[in-house]
RODO-615248 format. One record per residue (C-alpha): residue in three letters; x, y, z. Coordinates in Angstrom, 1 decimal. Each point is the difference from the previous one (the first is absolute). Layout:
N
+------+--------+--------+--------+
| type |     px |     py |     pz |
+------+--------+--------+--------+
|  ALA |      X |      Y |      Z |
...
+------+--------+--------+--------+
//
This chain:
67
+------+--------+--------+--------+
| type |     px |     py |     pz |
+------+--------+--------+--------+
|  UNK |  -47.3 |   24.0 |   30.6 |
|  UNK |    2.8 |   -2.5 |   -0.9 |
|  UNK |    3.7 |   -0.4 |    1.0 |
|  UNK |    2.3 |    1.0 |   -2.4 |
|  UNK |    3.3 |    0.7 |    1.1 |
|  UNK |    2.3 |    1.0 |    2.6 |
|  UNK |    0.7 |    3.4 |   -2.0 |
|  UNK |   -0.1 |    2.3 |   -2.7 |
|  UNK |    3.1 |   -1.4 |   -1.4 |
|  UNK |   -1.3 |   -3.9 |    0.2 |
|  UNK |   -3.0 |    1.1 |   -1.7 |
|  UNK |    2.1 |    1.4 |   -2.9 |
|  UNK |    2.4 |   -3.1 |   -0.2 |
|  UNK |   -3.4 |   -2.6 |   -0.3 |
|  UNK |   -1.2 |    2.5 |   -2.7 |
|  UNK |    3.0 |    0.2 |   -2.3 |
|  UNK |    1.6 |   -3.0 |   -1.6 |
|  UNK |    3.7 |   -0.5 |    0.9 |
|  UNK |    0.5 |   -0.2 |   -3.9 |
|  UNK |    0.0 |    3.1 |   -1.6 |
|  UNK |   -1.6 |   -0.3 |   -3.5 |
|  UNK |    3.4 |    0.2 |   -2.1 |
|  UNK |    0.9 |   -3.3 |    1.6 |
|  UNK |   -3.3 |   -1.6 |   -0.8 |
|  UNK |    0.5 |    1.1 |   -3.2 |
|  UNK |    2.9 |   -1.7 |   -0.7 |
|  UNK |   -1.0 |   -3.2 |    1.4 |
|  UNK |   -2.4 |   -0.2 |   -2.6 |
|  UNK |    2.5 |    0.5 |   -2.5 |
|  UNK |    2.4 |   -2.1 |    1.4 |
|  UNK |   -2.4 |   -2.7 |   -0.7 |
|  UNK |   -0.8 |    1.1 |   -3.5 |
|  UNK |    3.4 |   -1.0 |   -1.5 |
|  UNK |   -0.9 |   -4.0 |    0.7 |
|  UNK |   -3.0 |   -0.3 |   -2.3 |
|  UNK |    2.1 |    0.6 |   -2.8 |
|  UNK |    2.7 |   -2.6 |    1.0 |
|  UNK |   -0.5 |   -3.5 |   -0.9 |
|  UNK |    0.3 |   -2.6 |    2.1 |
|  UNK |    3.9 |   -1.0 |   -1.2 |
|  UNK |    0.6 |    3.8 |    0.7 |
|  UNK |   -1.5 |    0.0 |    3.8 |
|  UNK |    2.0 |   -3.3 |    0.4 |
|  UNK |    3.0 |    2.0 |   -0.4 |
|  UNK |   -0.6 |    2.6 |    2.6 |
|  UNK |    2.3 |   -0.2 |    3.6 |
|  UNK |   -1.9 |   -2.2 |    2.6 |
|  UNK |   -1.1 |    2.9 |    2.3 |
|  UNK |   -2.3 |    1.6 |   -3.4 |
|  UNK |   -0.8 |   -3.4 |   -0.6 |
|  UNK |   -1.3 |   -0.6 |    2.9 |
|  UNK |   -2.3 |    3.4 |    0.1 |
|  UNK |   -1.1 |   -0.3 |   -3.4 |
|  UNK |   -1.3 |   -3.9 |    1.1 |
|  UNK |   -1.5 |    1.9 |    3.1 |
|  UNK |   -1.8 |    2.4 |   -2.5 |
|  UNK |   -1.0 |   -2.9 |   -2.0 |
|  UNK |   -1.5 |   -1.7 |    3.1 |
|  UNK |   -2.6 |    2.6 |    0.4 |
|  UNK |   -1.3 |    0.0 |   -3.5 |
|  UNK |   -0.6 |   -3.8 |    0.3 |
|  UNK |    2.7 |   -0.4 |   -2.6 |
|  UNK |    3.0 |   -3.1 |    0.5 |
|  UNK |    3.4 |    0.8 |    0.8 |
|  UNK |    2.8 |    0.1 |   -2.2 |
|  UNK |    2.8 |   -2.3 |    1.0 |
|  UNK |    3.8 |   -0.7 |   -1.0 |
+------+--------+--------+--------+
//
């Protein structure tokens, strides 16, 4: 036998994401919408979206976009 948790409820909480599957779901389309912007267009977004669509960018290997 192997520890699991403390209780039922701890049990349930480490087997169910914290996201339910509506808000994965629009993550994914919330990063849709910039592979149809150019490069001019994704240098006009605030500095905050910017800044998460570089972040996105990051993980693909891909540069970042600057001012």
């Amino acid at each position: 036998m192997e520890y699991v948790a403390d209780n039922l409820n701890d049990l349930l909480n480490k087997l169910y994401d914290d996201k339910d599957e509506e808000e994965k779901e629009w993550e994914n389309r919330e990063i849709l919408w910039e592979i149809f912007m150019t490069e001019e267009q994704l240098k006009e977004l605030d500095d905050n979206e910017l800044k998460k669509v570089n972040q996105r960018r990051a993980k693909n290997n891909l540069l970042p976009i600057i001012k």
